[in-house]
C-alpha positions in Angstrom: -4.4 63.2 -8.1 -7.1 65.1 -5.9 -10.6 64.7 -6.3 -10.7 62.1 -8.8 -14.4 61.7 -10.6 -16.2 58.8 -10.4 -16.2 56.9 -13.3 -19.8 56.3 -14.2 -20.0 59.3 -15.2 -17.1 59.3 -18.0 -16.8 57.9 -21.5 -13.9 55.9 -22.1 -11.2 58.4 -23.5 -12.0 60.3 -20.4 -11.7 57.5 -17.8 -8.2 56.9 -19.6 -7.6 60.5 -19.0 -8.8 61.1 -15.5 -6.9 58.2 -14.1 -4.0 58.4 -16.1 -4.0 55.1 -17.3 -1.0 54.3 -19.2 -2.7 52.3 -22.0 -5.8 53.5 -23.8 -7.9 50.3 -23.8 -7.6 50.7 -20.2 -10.2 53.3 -20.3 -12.7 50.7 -21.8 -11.8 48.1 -19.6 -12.9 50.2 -16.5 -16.0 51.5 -18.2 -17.0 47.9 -19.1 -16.7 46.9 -15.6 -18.2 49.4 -14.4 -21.7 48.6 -17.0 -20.7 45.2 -15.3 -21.5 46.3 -11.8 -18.5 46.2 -10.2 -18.1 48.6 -6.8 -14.4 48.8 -6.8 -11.0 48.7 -8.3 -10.1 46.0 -6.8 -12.9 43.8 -8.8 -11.2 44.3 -12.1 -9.3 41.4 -12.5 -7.7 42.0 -15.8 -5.9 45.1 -14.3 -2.5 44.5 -12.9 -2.4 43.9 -9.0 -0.4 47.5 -8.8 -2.5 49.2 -11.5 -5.4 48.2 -8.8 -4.1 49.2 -5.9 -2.8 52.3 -7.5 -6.7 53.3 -8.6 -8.2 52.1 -5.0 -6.3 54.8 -3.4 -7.4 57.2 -5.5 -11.2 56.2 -5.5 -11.9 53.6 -2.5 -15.6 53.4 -3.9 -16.3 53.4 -7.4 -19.9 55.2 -6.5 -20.3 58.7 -5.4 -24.1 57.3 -4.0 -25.6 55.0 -2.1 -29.0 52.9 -1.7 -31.0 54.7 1.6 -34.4 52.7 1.1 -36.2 50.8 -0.7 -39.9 50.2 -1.2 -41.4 47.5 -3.6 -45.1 47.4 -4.9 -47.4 44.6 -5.6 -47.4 45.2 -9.3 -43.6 44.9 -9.3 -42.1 48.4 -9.4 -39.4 49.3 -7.2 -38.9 53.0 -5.5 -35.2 53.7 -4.2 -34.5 56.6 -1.8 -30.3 57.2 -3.2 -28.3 59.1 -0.8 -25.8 61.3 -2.9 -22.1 61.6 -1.5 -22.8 65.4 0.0 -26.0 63.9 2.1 -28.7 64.7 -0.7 -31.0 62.3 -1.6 -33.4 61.4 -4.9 -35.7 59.0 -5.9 -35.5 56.8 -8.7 -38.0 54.1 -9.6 -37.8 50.6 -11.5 -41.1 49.8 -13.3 -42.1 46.8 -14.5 -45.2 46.3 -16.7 -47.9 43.5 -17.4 -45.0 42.2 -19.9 -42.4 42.3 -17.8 -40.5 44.9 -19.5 -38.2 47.1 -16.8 -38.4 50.9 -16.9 -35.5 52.8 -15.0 -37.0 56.0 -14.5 -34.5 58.9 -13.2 -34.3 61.6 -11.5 -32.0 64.7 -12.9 -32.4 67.1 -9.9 -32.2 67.3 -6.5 -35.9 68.6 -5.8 -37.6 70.6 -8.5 -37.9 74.6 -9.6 -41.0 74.2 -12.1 -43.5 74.5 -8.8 -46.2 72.4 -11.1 -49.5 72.6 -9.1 -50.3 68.9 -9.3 -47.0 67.7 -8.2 -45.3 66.1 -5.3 -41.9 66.6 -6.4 -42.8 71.1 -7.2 -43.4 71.3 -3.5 -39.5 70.2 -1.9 -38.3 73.3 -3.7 -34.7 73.0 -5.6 -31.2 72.1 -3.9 -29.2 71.6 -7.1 -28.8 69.9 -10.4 -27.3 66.3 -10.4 -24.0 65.1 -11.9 -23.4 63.2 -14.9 -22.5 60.2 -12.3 -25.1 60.6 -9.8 -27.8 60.2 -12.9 -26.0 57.1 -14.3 -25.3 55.6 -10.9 -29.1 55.5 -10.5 -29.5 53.5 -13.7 -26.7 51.1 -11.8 -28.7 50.8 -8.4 -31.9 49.7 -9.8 -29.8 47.3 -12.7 -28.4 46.0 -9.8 -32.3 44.6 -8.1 -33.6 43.1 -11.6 -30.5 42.9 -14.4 -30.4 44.8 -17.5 -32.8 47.4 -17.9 -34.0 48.4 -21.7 -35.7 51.3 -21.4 -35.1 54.5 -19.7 -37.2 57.5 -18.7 -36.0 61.3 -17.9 -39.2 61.5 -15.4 -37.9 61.0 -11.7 -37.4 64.2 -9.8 -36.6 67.5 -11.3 -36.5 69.4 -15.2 -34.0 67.4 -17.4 -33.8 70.6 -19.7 -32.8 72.9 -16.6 -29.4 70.3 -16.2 -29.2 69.1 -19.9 -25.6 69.0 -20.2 -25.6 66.0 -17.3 -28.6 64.8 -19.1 -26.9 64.9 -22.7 -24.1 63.1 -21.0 -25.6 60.1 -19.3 -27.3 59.9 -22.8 -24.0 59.1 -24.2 -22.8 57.3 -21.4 -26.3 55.0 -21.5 -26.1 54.5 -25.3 -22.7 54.2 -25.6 -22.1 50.4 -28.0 -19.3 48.9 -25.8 -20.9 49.8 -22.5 -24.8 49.1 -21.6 -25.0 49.9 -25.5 -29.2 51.6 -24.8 -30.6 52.5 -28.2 -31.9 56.2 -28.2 -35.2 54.6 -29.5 -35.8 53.3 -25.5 -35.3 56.5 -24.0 -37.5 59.2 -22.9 -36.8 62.7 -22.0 -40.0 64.3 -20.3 -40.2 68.1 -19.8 -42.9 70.6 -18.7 -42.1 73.0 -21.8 -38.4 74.7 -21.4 -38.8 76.0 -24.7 -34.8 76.4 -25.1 -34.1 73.4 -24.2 -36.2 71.9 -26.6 -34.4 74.4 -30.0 -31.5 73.0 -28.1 -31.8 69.1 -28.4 -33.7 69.7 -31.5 -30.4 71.5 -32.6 -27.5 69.2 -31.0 -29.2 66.1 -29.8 -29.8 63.4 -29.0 -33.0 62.9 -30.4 -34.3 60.5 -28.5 -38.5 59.9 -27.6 -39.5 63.7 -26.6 -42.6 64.0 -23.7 -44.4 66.8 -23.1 -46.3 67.6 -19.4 -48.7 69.1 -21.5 -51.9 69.0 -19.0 -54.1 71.6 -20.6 -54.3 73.5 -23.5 -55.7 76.6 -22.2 -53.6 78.8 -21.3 -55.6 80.1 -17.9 -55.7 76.4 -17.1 -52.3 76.0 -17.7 -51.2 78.8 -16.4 -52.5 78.3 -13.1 -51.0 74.4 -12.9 -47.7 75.0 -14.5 -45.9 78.4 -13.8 -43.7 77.2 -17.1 -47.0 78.3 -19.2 -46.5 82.6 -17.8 -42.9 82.1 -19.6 -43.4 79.5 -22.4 -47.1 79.8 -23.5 -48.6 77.1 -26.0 -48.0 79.4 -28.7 -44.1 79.2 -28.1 -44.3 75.1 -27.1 -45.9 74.4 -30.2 -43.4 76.4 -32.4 -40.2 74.5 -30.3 -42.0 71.3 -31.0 -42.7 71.9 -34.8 -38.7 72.5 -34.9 -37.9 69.5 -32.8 -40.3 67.0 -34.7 -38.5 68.3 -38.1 -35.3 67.5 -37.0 -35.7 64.6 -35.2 -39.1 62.5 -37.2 -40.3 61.0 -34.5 -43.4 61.5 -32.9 -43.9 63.3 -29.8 -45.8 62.2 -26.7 -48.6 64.3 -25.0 -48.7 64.0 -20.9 -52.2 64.9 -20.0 -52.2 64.8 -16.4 -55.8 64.7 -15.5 -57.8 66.1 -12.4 -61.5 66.1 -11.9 -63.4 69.7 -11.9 -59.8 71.4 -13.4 -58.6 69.8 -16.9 -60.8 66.1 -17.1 -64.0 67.1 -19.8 -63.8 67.3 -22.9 -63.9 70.5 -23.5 -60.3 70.2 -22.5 -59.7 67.1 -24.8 -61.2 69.3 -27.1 -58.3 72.2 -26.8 -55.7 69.6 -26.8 -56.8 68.1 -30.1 -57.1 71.8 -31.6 -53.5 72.8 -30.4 -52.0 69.2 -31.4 -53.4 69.9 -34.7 -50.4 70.0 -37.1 -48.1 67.6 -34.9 -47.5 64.0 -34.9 -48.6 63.2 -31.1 -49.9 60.2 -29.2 -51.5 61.9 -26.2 -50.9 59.7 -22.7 -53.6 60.0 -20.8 -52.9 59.9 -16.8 -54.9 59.9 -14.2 -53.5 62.0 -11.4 -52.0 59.8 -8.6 -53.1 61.4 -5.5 -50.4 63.3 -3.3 -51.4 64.4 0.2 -51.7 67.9 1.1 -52.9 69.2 -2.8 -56.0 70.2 -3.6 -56.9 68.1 -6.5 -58.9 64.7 -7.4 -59.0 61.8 -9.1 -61.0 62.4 -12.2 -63.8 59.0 -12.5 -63.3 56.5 -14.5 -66.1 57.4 -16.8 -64.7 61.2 -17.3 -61.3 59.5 -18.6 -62.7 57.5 -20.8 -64.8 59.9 -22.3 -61.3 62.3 -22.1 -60.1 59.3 -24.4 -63.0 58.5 -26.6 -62.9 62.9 -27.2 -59.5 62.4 -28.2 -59.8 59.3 -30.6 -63.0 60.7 -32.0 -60.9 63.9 -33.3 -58.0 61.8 -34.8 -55.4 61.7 -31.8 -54.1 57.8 -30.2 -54.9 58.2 -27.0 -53.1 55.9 -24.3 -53.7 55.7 -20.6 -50.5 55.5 -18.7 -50.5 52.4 -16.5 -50.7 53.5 -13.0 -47.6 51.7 -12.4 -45.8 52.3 -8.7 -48.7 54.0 -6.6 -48.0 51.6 -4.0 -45.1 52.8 -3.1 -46.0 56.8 -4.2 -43.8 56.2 -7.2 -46.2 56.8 -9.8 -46.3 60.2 -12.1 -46.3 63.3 -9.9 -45.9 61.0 -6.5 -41.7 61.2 -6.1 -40.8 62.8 -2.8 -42.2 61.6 0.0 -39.1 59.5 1.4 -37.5 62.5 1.4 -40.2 64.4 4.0 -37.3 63.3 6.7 -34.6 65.3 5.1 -36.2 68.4 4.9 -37.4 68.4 8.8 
C-alpha cells in the first residue's frame, strides 16, 4: 500500500478502509488511540503484535507534522511554530483565559490570500491549503502541552471557507462521540466574508458558532482594509448571514478589529449598529494588536470604550476580546512572525 494517509485525519470507517484492517472495530480502535495521543502503531496494545508491525511499515509515524517552536506567554497561552511533512510551517496557539478554560485556535492555510490591511498573517502571501490531518494534528500538539482542550477556534492562519472541505472534515473528525467527542456548540469558524462559503455551511453544515471579521461597516473603510469587501460588499454579507442565521439559530459574532484615526469612533459603531440591524449579533470588540511594519495604531482606551458604550447604547452586547497571547505575537492579527525565517 503506497502513500498511506495519516490517520488523524480519517473517521473510523475510513481508517478501516485505508489500512485494510481485517475487522471493522479495528478502525475505532486506531482512531481512539489516536484521540489518545499515541505517536505510533506500535503504542496500540490491543492490536496483535503482527497487526502492529504490519501498520508501522506502512506509517513509521502516525503524524505527518511536527513541533518546530514554542513560545509561552505570561498570561498562559502557548504559540507553536508546526513544521508540516513537505517543510511548510503554521502557527497554532493554545489560549487560556482568567478561568482557566483552554482555546485551541487553528490555522487552515499555509499563509493567507485575503491580504487584510491590518493583518500579520495577509502579508506572507498563500502557499496552499492544509489537509484534513495537518488541521487535526494541530489540535493534537497543543492537547499534547495542557490535556483536553474544549473549545476550538477556526482563527489561526489563513480563510477556513477558501479550504472548507478540510475544515468540514476536521469538524467531523473533532466532534466525532467516540473520539475527542467536541460539541459543535464550542467551536468557532471565523471568516472575513466569503459569501459562498457562508450559503454553503448555512446549506450543508455544520453549524457551528459563525464569526464575522467585520471591521467596518462602510464600505470605503472596508474596502480599503479588506480586499473581500470589492467582491463581497456588506450588502451581499448581510444577505449570506440572514440565510445562515435561519438555518442554523444561533447568533452570530461581530469581529470589530479596531484602529485609531481609521474605524475606532463612533461614527463607526454607529454604522455597525445600523447594518447589524435585523441580525442577532454580539459584536467583539478588539483592539488591534500591534504588528511591525503596518501602518496602523492602537486605538486608546477611552475611544474603545466609548466604541463599546456606542454599541450598547444602540441595543448591541458588546464584548472586548481579551488580548490573550500578545506576548508571544499570538494574539488576533499577530500569527506569522516565526515564520519570517522561512520566507528569507
Amino acid at each position: 500500500m503506497d502513500n498511506a494517509p495519516y490517520p488523524a485525519g480519517l473517521l473510523p470507517e475510513d481508517i478501516s478502509r485505508a489500512y485494510g484492517l481485517d475487522k471493522a472495530y479495528r478502525g475505532l480502535q486506531v482512531f481512539k488511540w489516536i484521540v489518545k495521543g499515541a505517536r505510533s502503531f506500535a503504542d496500540m496494545t490491543d492490536f496483535p503484535a503482527a497487526e502492529r508491525e504490519r501498520l508501522a511499515a506502512l506509517l513509521p509515524s502516525l503524524y505527518s507534522s511536527s513541533v518546530d517552536g514554542s513560545l509561552g506567554d505570561p498570561d498562559g497561552s502557548i504559540k507553536l511554530k508546526i513544521r508540516l511533512g513537505d517543510g511548510a510551517a503554521v502557527e497554532s496557539v493554545l489560549l487560556c483565559d482568567h478561568e482557566g478554560r483552554l482555546t485551541a485556535c487553528l490555522s487552515s492555510q499555509v499563509g493567507c490570500p485575503m491580504a487584510c490591511a491590518f493583518c500579520k498573517t495577509g502579508t506572507l502571501g498563500f502557499l496552499r491549503n492544509l489537509e484534513t490531518h495537518e488541521i487535526v494534528e494541530q489540535y493534537l500538539h497543543l492537547s499534547a502541552i495542557r490535556g483536553r482542550i474544549q473549545n476550538v477556534v477556526y482563527m489561526g492562519m489563513g480563510e477556513p471557507l477558501l479550504n472548507l472541505a478540510a475544515v468540514r472534515s476536521s469538524i467531523a473528525i473533532l466532534t466525532h462521540p467516540d473520539g475527542f467527542g467536541l460539541s459543535k456548540r464550542k467551536i468557532t469558524l471565523s471568516t472575513c466574508g466569503l459569501v459562498p462559503g457562508i450559503l454553503d455551511l448555512a446549506q450543508n453544515g455544520p453549524h457551528v458558532r459563525l464569526a464575522i471579521s467585520l471591521t467596518a461597516a462602510d464600505e470605503r473603510i472596508r474596502n480599503e482594509l479588506m480586499p473581500v469587501n470589492k467582491t463581497w460588499n456588506l450588502a451581499a454579507l448581510k444577505d449570506a448571514l440572514l440565510v445562515y442565521q435561519k438555518a442554523s439559530g444561533d447568533r452570530i459574532t461581530l469581529e470589530t478589529a479596531l484602529m485609531a484615526g481609521t474605524n475606532a469612533g463612533v461614527d463607526s459603531a454607529r454604522a455597525v449598529a445600523a447594518w447589524a440591524r435585523g441580525l442577532k449579533v454580539q459584536v467583539n470588540v478588539i483592539p488591534w494588536n500591534p504588528v511591525d511594519g503596518l501602518p496602523y495604531h492602537e486605538p486608546s482606551r477611552a475611544e474603545v470604550s466609548a466604541y463599546e458604550n456606542e454599541l450598547e447604547r444602540l441595543g448591541l452586547t458588546a464584548v472586548r476580546r481579551a488580548r490573550r497571547g500578545r506576548g508571544v505575537a499570538g494574539a488576533c492579527g499577530q500569527l506569522g512572525d516565526t515564520l519570517k525565517a522561512d520566507q528569507d
